[in-house]
Each structure stands twice: as C-alpha cells, then as structure tokens.
C-alpha positions in Angstrom: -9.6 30.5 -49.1 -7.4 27.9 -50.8 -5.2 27.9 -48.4 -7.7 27.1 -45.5 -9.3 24.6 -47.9 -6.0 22.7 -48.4 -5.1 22.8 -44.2 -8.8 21.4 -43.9 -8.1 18.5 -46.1 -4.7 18.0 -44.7 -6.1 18.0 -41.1 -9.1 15.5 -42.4 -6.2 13.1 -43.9 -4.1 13.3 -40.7 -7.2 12.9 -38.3 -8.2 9.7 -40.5 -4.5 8.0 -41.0 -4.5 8.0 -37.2 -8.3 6.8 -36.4 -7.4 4.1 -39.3 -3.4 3.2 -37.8 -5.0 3.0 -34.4 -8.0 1.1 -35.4 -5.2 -1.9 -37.4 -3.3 -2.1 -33.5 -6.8 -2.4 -31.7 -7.9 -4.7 -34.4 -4.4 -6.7 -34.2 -4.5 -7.0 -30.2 -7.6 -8.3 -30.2 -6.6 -11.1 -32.4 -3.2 -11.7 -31.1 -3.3 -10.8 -27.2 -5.0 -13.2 -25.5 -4.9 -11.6 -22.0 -8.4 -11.3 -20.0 -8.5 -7.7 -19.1 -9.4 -8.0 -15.4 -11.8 -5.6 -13.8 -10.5 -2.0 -11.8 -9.2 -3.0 -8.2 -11.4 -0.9 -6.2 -9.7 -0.4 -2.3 -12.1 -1.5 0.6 -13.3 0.2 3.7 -15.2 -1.9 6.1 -16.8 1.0 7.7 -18.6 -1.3 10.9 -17.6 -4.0 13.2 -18.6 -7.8 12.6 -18.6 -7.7 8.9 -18.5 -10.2 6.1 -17.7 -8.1 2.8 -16.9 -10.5 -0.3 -15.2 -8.3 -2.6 -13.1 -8.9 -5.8 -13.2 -12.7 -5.1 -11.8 -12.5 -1.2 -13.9 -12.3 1.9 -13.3 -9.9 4.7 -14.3 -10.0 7.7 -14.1 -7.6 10.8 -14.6 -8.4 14.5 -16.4 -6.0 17.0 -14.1 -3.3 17.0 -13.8 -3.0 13.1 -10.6 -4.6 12.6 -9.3 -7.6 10.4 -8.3 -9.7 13.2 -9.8 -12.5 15.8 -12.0 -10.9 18.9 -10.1 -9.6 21.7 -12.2 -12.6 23.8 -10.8 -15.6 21.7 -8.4 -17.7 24.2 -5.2 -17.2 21.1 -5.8 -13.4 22.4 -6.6 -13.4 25.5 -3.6 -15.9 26.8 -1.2 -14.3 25.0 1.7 -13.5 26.8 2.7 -10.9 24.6 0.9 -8.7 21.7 1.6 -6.8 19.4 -0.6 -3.8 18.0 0.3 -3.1 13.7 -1.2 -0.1 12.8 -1.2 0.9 9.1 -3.2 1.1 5.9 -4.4 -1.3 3.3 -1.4 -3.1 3.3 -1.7 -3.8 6.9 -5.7 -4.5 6.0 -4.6 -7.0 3.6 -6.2 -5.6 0.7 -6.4 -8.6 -2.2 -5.2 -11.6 0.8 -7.1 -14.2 2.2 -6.6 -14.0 6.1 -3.7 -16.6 5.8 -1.5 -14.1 3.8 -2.0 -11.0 6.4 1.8 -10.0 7.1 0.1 -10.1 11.0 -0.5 -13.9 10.6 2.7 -15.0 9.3 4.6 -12.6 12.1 2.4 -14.6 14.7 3.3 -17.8 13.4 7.0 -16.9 12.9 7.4 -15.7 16.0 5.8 -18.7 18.0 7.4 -21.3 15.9 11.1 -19.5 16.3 10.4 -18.7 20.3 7.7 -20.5 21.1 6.7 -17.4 23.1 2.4 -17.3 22.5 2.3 -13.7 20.9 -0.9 -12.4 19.5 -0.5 -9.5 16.2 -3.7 -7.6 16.2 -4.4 -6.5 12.5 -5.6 -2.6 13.0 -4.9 -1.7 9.6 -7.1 0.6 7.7 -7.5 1.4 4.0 -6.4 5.3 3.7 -5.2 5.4 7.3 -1.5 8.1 7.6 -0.1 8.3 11.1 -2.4 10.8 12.1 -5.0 8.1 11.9 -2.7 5.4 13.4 -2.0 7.2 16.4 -5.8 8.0 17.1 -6.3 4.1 16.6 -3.1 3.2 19.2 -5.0 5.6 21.6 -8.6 4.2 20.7 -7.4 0.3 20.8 -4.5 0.3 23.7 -7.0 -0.3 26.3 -8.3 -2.8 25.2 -5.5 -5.2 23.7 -3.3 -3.4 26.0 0.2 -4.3 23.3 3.6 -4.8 24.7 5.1 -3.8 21.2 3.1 -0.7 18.2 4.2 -1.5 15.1 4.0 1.2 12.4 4.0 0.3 8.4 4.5 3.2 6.7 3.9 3.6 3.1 5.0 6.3 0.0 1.5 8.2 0.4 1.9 8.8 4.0 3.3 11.5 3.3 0.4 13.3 1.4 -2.3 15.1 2.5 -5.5 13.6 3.4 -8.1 13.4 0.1 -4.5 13.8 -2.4 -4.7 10.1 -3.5 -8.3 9.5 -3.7 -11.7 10.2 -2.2 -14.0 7.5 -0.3 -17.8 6.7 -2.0 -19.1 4.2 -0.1 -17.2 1.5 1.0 -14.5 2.3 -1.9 -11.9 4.4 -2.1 -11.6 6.1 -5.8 -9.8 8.5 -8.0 -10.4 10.7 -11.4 -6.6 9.0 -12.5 -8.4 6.0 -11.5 -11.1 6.8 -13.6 -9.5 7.9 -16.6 -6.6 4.8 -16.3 -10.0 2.6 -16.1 -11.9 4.2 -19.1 -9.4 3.5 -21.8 -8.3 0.5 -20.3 -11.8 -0.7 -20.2 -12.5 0.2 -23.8 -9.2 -0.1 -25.5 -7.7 -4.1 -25.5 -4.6 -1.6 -27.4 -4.6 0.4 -24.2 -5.0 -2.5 -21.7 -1.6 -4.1 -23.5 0.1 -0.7 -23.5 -0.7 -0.1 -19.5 0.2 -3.5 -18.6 3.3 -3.7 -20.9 4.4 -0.1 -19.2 3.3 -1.1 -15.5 5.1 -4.4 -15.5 8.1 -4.0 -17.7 9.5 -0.3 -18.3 8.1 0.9 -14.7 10.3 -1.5 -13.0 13.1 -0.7 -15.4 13.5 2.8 -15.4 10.8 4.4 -12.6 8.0 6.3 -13.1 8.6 10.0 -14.2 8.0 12.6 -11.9 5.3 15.1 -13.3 3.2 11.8 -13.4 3.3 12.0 -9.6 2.0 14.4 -6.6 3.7 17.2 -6.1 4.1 16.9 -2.4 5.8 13.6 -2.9 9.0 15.9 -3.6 10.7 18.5 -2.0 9.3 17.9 1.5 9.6 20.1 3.6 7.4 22.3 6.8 5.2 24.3 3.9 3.9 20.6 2.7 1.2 19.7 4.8 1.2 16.0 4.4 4.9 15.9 5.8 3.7 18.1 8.5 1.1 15.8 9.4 3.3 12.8 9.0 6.1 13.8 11.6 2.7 15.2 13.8 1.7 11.8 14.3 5.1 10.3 14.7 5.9 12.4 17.2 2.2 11.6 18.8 2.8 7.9 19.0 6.0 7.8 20.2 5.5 10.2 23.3 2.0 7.8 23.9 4.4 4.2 23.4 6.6 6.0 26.2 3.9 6.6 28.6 2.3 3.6 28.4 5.5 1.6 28.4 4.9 0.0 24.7 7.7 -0.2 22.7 7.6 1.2 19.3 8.9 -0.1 15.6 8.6 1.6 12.2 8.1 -0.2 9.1 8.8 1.4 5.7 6.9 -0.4 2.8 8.6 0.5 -0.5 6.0 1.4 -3.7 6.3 -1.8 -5.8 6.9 -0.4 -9.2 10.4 0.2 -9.5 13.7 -1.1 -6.8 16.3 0.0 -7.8 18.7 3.7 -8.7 15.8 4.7 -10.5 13.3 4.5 -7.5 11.0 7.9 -8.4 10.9 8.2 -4.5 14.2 8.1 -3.3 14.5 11.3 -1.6 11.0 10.5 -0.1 12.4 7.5 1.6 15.9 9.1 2.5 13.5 11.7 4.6 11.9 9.7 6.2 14.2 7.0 7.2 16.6 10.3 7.9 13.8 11.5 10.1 12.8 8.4 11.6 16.4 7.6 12.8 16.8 11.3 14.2 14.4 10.6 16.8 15.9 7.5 18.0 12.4 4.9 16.5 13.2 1.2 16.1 13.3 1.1 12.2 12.6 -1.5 9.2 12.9 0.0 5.6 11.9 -3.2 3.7 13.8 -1.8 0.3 17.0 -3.5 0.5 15.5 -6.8 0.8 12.4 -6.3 -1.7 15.2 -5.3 -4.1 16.1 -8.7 -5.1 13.0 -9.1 -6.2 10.8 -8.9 -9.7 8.3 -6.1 -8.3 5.6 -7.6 -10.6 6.5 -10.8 -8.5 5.2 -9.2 -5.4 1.6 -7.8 -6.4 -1.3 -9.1 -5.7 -2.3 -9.0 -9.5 -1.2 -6.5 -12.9 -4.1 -4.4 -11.5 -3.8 -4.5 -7.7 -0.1 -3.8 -6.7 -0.3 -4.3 -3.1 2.1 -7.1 -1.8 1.0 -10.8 -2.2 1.6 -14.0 0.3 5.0 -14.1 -1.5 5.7 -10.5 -0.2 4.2 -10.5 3.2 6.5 -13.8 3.6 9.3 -11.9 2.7 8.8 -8.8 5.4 7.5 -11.1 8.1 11.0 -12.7 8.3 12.7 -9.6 8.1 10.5 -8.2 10.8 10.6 -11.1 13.1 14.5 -11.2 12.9 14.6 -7.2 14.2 12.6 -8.1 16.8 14.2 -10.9 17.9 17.4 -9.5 17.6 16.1 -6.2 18.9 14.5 -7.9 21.8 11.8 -5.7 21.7 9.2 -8.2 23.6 11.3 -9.4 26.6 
C-alpha cells in the first residue's frame, strides 16, 4: 500500500514539474516571440465555372470551363498561333498567387518576349488532381483549346492513392494531421515556435524522417496502388498526345522542405524520372535548379509551402529554355 502511495505521489510530482516547465516556455514565448501565428492554409477547389472565390486574402477566379485561365473566346486565345495545355494540381492552380504569379503566365510572357511567337498557356490545374485526373482533363479540354504542346507538372503525392493526403469538405481539401498540426499550433504560441522553427530550419537541413510520411511514398512498386495509377495515366496521355499529334513534356515539382542528400524522397523521384525517361517523355525535374535555393525562400508563406512568384520565376525559365531548345512548338 506504501508502495503504491509513494508511485502515486511520484507520478503527481512528475505530471506537475512538467505541466509547470511547459507552462514557464508557453509563458516565455508569449513574451519574447513576437511572431503573428497566421491562420491554417486551407487548399481550394473551385468546384464551377465563372467563379470569384476570395480566399485567404487572394481572389480566384474561373472561366466557363472551371479553369484559372482567360475564356477560350478572348482574342490573346483565340489568335494564338500556338498553345499550350498545363495540366496539374494546386501548384498549377496557383494556390496562394495572384494571377500574375501563375507559372502559366510567366511561361506565356517568356516565351513571347524571347520568340515573339503569340502562344497562349491554358492554366487547367486542379487542387488534388494525379495523372489519372490530368489525362481525363487533356481528353475533356483538347477539343476545345485544341494545344499544340500538354504539359504535365507532377508533384511527390502523385504517387499516392486517391483520399491518402486528404479528403475534400466543401470547397477545401482537409486532413486529421492537418487537424491535429492546427490544434496545438492554434493553442500553443510554444508549439507554433517549435513547428515553425522545425519546418523552416531543421527540415531543410536534415529532411523529414520517414515514419512521419505515407507509406506508399516508399518502396514503389506494382502492389502500391498510387504508383499503379500514376504510370496508368502516363501511359494514357502519352498514347492520346500521339494520336492527336500534341506533343508532350513532363514536369517534376520537388517537395519544398528539404534539397539536398537528405531529400526524404529521393528514391521517389529517381522512379519516376527512371520511369519517365524509359518511355521516351520530354522531361523537366526542377530539383537541380531549386537546389540552390533557401526552400523557405520559395513558399508562399511558413504555413502554405507551395511555390511563390519567386519560384514559379525560377521554373518558367527553366521550362521555356527546354522548350526552346527542344523545339517542341515548331
């Protein structure tokens, strides 16, 4: 009876030192850290054409067929001598840019300004979209816009399987780590400092371990069925790009958090870009050159680390110079 009287107490004591030596750090950050905690970035899916959504202090806006871009009917369009077609996700969408920032904008510009060749990008980017997706929305949008050149961006969770990553409510795509990242961040400034500290310094130091991550981000192979679908719609676009005589470039867009040895998804990207190649694709892996490069430098904020203006600056010139060199609109 002693015995369980004394492990009580001790327990008690230990529970207490902590609440108390946890309570001093909260106390101390408040006083001492004078960062504004910004609010959870939320991802946004306009689900309708001819939108206006203002959302976390940018407004977006869809034409008729549901896409961030200019009506197929405007004249910058529908004189184009060439177009180009940029299927992807949110980083396509431009998820935290204004419309001047769009990577599809600055390839526009870039490519008039260096050729002076009138070239339109359509911007059919989709929060959540996986190649699966793009290829049903090459097949859905090729009459219409009728591209000369589809460009894929691929990003890490490509490779997953649909409803790994997140789940749509609403307009918003969301996630229990979301959640659970947002609750103590919310309600701890000591939290907040420790997530921000880890997400902006040792993250792009040393990588992000791997049992934080998906499974099926490792060890791809046939019995994961994200990779599966991955290769599926690969394989899908390029045989439609080759019957409908559109040529067809792939664009790999790194995860921000760490560029260097200690990328958490090398062998992901080795895959890929091993797989990619294998089928003879046009190809872009935007590591090498995103590798000189702060990754904190390139997010749109600490809490949204999709790529900036300063990024999509950086892959529109590398993307224009492939496909000028490539000549892949002749």
């Amino acid at each position: 009876m002693r015995k369980a009287h004394v492990l009580g107490r001790n327990l008690l004591l230990t529970v207490g030192s902590m609440i108390l030596f946890f309570s001093i750090l909260e106390i101390g950050t408040r006083l001492f850290w004078r960062v504004e905690v910004q609010k959870a970035h939320v991802g946004i899916i306009a689900k309708e054409g001819n939108q206006e959504i203002a959302h976390e202090g940018e407004l977006y806006k869809t034409n008729s067929h549901g896409l961030r871009n200019k009506e197929l009917q405007t004249e910058k369009v529908a004189s184009a001598e060439r177009r180009i077609l940029a299927l992807g996700d949110s980083f396509v969408w431009g998820d935290g840019l204004p419309e001047e920032d769009l990577v599809t904008v600055k390839i526009e510009s870039l490519l008039y300004k260096q050729s002076h060749q009138k070239v339109a990008v359509i911007n059919a980017g989709i929060l959540g979209f996986n190649t699966i997706d793009e290829f049903q929305q090459l097949v859905r949008l090729t009459p219409k816009y009728k591209p000369d050149l589809a460009m894929v961006f691929f990003f890490t969770n490509d490779v997953l399987a649909k409803g790994t990553d997140g789940e749509v409510k609403g307009n918003q795509v969301v996630s229990w780590k979301q959640n659970v990242k947002e609750s103590l961040r919310q309600n701890s400034k000591f939290a907040a400092f420790l997530y921000y500290l880890y997400k902006s310094k040792f993250a792009a130091k040393v990588g992000v371990p791997q049992f934080m991550l998906p499974a099926d981000y490792f060890n791809l192979d046939d019995s994961k069925p994200g990779w599966v679908a991955f290769k599926d719609g690969i394989i899908k676009i390029q045989s439609y790009c080759q019957a409908n005589n559109i040529e067809f470039l792939f664009v790999m867009i790194p995860t921000l958090t760490n560029l260097d040895v200690n990328y958490p998804y090398s062998e992901l990207r080795e895959k890929v870009v091993k797989y990619v190649k294998s089928r003879d694709i046009h190809l872009i892996d935007l590591f090498g050159v995103f590798a000189n490069y702060q990754p904190s430098d390139l997010w749109v904020s600490l809490e949204n680390s999709h790529w900036n203006g300063k990024a999509t600056t950086i892959a529109a010139d590398e993307i224009v110079t492939y496909i000028r060199r490539s000549k892949l609109l002749k």
